[in-house]
C-alpha positions as CSV (number, residue, x, y, z in Angstrom):
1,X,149.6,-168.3,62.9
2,X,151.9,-167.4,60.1
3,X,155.5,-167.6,60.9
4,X,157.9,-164.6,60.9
5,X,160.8,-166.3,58.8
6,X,158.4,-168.3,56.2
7,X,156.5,-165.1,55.5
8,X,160.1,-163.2,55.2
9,X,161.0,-166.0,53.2
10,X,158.3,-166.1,50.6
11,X,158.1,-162.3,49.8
12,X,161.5,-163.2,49.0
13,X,161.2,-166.7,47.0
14,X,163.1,-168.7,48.9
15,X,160.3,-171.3,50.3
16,X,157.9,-169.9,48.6
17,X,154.0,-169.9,49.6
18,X,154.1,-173.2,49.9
19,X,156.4,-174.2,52.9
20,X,158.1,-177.9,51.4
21,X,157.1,-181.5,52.8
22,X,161.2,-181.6,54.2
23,X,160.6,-178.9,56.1
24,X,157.2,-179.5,57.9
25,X,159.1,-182.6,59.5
26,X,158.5,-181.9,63.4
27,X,160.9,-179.3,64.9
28,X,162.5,-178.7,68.4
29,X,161.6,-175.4,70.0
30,X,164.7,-173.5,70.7
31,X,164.6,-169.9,73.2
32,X,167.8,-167.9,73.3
33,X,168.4,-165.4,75.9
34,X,171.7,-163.5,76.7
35,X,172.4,-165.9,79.0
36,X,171.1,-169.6,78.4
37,X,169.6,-171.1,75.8
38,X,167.1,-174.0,76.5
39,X,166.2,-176.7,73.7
40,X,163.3,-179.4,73.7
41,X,161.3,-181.5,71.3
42,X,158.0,-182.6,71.8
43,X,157.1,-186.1,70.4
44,X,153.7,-186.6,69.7
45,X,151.5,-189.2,71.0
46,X,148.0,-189.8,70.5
47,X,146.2,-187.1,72.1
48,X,149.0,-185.6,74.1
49,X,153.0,-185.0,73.7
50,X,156.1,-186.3,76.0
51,X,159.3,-185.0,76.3
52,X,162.0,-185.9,74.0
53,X,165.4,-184.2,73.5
54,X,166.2,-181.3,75.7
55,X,168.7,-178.8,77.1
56,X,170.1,-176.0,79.1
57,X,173.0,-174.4,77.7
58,X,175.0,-171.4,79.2
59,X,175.8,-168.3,77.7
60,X,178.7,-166.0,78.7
61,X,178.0,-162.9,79.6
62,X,179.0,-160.3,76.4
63,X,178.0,-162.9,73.9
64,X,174.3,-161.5,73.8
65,X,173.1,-158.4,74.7
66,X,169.7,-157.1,75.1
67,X,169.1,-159.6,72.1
68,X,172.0,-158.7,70.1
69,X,174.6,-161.1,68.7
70,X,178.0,-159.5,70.2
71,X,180.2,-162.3,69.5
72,X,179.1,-164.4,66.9
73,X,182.0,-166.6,67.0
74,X,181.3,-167.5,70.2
75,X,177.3,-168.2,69.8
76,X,178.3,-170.5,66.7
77,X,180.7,-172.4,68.2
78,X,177.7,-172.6,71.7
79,X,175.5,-174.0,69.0
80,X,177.2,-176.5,66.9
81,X,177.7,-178.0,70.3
82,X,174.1,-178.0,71.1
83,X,174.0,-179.8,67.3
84,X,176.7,-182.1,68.2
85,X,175.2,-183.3,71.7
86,X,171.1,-183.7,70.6
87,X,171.7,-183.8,66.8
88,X,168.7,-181.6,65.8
89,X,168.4,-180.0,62.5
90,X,165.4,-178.1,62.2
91,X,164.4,-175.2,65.0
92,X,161.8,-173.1,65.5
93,X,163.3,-170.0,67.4
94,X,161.5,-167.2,69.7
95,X,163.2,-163.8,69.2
96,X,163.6,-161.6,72.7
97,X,161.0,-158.9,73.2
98,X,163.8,-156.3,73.1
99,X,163.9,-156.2,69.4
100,X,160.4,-157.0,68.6
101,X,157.3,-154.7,68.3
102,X,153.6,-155.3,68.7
103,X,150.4,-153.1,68.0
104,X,146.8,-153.6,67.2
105,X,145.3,-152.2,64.4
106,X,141.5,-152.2,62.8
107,X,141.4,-152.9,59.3
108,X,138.0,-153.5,57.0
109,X,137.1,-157.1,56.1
110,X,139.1,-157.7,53.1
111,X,140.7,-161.1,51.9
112,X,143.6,-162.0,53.3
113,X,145.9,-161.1,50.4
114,X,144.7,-157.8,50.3
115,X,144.8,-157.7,54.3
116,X,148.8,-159.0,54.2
117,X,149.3,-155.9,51.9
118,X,146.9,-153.3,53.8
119,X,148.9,-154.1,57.0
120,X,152.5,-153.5,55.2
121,X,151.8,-150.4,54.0
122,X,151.0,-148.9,57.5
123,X,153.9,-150.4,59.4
124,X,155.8,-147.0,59.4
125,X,152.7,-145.3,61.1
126,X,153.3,-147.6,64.1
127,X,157.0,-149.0,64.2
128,X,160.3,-147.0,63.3
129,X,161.1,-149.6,60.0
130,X,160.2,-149.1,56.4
131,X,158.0,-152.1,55.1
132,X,161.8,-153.2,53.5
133,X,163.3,-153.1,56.9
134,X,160.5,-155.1,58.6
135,X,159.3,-158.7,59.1
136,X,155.6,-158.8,60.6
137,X,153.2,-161.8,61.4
138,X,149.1,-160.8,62.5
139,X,146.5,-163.2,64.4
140,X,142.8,-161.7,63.6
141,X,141.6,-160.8,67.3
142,X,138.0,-160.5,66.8
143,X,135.6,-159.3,64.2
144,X,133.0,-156.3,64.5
145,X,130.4,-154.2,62.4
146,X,132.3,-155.3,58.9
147,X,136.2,-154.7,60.7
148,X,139.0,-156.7,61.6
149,X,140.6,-156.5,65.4
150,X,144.0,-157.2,64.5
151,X,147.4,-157.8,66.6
152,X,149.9,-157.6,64.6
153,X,153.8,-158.4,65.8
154,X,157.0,-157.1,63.7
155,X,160.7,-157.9,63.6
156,X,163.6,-156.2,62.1
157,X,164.5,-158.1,58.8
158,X,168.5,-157.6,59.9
159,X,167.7,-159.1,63.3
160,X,166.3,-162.3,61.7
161,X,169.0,-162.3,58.6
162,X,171.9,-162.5,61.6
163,X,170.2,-164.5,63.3
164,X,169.6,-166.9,60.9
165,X,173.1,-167.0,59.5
166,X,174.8,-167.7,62.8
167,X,171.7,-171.2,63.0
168,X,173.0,-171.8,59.5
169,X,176.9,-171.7,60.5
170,X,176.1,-174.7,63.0
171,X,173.9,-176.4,60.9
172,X,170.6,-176.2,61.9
173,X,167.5,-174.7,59.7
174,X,165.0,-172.0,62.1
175,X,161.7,-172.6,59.9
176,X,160.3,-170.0,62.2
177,X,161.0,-167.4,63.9
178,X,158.5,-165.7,66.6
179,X,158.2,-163.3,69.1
180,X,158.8,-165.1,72.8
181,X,155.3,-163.3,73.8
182,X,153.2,-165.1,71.5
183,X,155.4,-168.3,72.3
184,X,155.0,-168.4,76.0
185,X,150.9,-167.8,75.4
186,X,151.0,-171.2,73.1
187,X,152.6,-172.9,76.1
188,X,151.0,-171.7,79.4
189,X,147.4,-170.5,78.2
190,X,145.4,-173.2,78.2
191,X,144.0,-174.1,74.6
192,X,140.0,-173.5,75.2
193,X,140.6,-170.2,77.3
194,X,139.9,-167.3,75.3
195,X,139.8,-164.9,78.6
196,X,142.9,-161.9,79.2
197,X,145.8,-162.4,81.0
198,X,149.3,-161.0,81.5
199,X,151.9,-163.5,81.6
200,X,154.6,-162.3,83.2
201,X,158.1,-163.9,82.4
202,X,160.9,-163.2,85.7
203,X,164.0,-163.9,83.7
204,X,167.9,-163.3,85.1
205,X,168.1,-159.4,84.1
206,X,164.7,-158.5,82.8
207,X,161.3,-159.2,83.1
208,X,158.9,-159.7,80.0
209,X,155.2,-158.1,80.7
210,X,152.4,-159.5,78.1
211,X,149.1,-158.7,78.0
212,X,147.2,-161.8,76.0
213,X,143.8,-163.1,75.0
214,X,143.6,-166.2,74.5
215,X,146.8,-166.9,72.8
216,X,146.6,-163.5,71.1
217,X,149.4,-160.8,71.7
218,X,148.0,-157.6,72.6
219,X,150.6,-155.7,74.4
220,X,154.3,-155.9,75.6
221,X,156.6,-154.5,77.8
222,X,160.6,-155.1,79.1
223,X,160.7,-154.4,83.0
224,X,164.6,-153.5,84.0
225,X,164.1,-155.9,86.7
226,X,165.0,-159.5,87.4
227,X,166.1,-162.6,89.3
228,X,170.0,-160.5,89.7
229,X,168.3,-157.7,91.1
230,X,167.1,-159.7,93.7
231,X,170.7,-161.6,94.3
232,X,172.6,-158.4,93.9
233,X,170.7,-156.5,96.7
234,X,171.1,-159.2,98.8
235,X,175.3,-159.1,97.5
236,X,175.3,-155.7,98.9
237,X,173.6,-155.7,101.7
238,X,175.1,-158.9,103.9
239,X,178.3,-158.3,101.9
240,X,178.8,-161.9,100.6
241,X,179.3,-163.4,97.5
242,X,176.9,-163.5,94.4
243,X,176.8,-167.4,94.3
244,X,175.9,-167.6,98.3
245,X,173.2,-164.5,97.9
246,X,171.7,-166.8,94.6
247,X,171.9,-169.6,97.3
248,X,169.5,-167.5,99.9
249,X,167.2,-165.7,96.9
250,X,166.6,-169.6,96.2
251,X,165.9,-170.9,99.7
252,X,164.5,-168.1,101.3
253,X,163.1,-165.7,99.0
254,X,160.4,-163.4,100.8
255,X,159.5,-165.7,103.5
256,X,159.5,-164.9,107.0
257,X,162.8,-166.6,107.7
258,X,163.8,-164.8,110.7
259,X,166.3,-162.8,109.1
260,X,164.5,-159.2,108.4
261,X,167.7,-158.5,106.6
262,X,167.1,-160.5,103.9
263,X,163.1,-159.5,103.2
264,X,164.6,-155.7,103.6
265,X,167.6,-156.1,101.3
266,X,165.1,-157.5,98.3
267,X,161.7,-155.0,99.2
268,X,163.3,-152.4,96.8
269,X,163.4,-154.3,94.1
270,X,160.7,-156.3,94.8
271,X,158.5,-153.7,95.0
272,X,159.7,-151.5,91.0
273,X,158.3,-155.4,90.0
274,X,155.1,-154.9,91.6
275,X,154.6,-151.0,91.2
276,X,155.4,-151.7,87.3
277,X,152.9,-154.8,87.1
278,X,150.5,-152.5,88.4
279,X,150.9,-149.6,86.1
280,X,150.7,-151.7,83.2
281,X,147.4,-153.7,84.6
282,X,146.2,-150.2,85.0
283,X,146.9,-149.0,81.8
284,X,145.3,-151.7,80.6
285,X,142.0,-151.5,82.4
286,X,141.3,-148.1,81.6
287,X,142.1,-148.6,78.0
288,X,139.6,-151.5,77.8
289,X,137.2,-149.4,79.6
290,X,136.5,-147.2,76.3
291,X,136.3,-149.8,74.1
292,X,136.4,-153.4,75.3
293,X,134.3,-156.2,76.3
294,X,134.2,-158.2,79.3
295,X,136.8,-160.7,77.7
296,X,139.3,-157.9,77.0
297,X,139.5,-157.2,81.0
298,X,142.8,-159.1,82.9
299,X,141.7,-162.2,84.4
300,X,144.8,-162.8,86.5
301,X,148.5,-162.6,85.9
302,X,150.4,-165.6,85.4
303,X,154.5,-166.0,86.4
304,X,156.7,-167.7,84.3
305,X,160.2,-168.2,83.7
306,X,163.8,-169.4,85.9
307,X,162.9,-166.8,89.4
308,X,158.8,-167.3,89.6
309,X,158.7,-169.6,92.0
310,X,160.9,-167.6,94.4
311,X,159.8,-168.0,97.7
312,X,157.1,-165.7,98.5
313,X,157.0,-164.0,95.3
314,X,153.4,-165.2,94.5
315,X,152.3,-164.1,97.9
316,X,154.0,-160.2,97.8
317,X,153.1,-159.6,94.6
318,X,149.5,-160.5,95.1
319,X,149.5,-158.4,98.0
320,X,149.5,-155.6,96.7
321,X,147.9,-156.0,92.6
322,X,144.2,-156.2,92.3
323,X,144.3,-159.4,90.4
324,X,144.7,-163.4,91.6
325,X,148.4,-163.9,90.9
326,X,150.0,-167.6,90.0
327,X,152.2,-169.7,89.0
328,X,151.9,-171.1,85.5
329,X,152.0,-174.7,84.1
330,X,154.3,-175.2,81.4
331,X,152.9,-178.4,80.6
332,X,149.1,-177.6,80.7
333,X,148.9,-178.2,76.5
334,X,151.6,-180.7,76.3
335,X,150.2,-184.2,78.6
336,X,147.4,-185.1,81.0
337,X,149.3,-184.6,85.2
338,X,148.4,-187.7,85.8
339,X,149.4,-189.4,83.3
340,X,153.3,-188.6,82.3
341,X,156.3,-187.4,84.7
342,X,158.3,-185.2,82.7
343,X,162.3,-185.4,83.4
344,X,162.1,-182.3,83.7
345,X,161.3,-181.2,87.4
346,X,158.6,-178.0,87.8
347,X,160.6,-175.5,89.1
348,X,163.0,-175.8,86.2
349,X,160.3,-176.4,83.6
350,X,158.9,-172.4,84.2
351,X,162.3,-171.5,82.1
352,X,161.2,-173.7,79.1
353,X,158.0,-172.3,78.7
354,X,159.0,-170.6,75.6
355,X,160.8,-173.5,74.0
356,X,157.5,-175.0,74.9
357,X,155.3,-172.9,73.1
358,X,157.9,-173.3,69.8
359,X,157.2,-177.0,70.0
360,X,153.4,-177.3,70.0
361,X,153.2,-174.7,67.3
362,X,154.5,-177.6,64.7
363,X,151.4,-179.3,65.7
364,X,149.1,-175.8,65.1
């Protein structure tokens, strides 16, 4: 795959086509949200990886929002601490789904020069950016009667300008920057599947939907739903703090605890999550329907990020969605399970799945 900020980069001669030996030196894979932002490096061995340098860092709230820099000040200084305490210098960086777009287009068989340029010049047909304004990667899908499948992903060139200048502030060099999709595929899809799934990533405030085949992008979505709906339902209905309802969301979750309050004070919520999985898997299915193959049809939907292994979540949401439902395994590309214990722990390695996916891509 082609990387957002090299291809940005060498329409504009910076690196040029031919990315330098300096900067294919391996690189830690770095995911910022608007409220953490979660480091790690992968060191190779010889099959397999194991875990080198990591990190959690927290983000106020106001510095980020919905992806957008607020206080720059305050991310540069978050970062050159992050420098200071692992002393990393290049990054590969996964850009919320917020600001990103994706669509799939069919192009004739043409070579890949020509394709790079066919693609530009119908970005505005599908995206609200001028070719100028835009920064776009594509993976080939599949292949048919003399025409290209193609997914093709797109970032505003201003997002990944700021972005990069606050990275360059606190000394660190992003040698790619890609959509967190695409990232969290690398990471949790195991390498020979080539099947459709959506991966579906339960972060703090939000909830990232992704239709994928094999590794492939093919459609995403931002659900207005997260881990703090779930806390803050539980806030208002047994009127205690946030920090002791986070305490219960943790320990009790959906279960059957005994308390119906709990299960009652999260079903709302719970249930705009499952109600919008299933209108997207629905969507889907009838749009393969028309045109697909058997491949192109959801397999089952995989839960990622810091709330899927909520107690019970697997279990509700399956109860009601068509599909086998699970939890994913954000080490399933990166060492044999039987071989390596990670320091980091399982529950806390679903929020490094994207950070993940940055890391094995140096090794793509």
């Amino acid at each position: 795959m082609r990387d957002l900020h090299q291809q940005k980069n060498s329409e504009r001669g910076i690196f040029g086509l031919d990315v330098p030996d300096i900067l294919r030196m391996p690189a830690v894979g770095l995911n910022m949200s608007d409220h953490s932002i979660k480091v790690i490096e992968l060191v190779p061995q010889k099959k397999y990886f194991t875990v080198g340098k990591y990190m959690n860092k927290y983000i106020p709230d106001g510095v980020i929002v919905g992806g957008i820099v607020k206080d720059g000040e305050a991310l540069v200084s978050i970062l050159r601490s992050i420098k200071k305490e692992l002393n990393i210098c290049f990054i590969r960086v996964s850009v919320p789904e917020e600001n990103a777009y994706s669509f799939n287009i069919t192009l004739p068989m043409v070579p890949e020069k020509e394709l790079h340029n066919m693609i530009k010049l119908q970005l505005p047909e599908y995206v609200p950016l001028s070719p100028a304004e835009a920064v776009f990667d594509y993976d080939i899908i599949d292949h048919m009667d003399g025409n290209l499948n193609i997914s093709v992903s797109v970032l505003p060139s201003g997002i990944i300008d700021q972005y990069f200048g606050f990275f360059s502030q606190a000394g660190m060099i992003p040698i790619a920057f890609e959509i967190e999709a695409q990232t969290l595929a690398r990471a949790v899809i195991p390498n020979k599947n080539k099947s459709s799934n959506m991966i579906v990533d339960i972060g703090r405030t939000r909830t990232g939907v992704a239709v994928v085949k094999g590794t492939v992008v093919q459609y995403t979505a931002t659900l207005e739903v997260g881990g703090d709906s779930f806390i803050n339902a539980i806030v208002k209905e047994k009127n205690i703090t946030f920090g002791e309802a986070e305490k219960i969301k943790q320990e009790v979750g959906v279960k059957n605890s005994g308390d119906d309050s709990v299960y009652s004070s999260i079903y709302s919520p719970l249930s705009v999550l499952r109600d919008e999985l299933n209108r997207r898997f629905e969507y889907w299915d009838t749009h393969i329907s028309k045109k697909g193959t058997k491949d192109d049809k959801i397999e089952k939907i995989i839960l990622c990020g810091g709330n899927a292994t909520m107690p019970g979540l697997k279990e509700f949401l399956s109860s009601g969605l068509a599909i086998p439902v699970e939890i994913s395994n954000t080490w399933v590309n990166v060492f044999e399970d039987d071989k390596y214990v990670p320091p980091i722990d399982f529950n806390h390695s679903l929020g490094y799945a994207s950070a993940v996916g940055l890391a094995l891509s140096n090794e793509i």
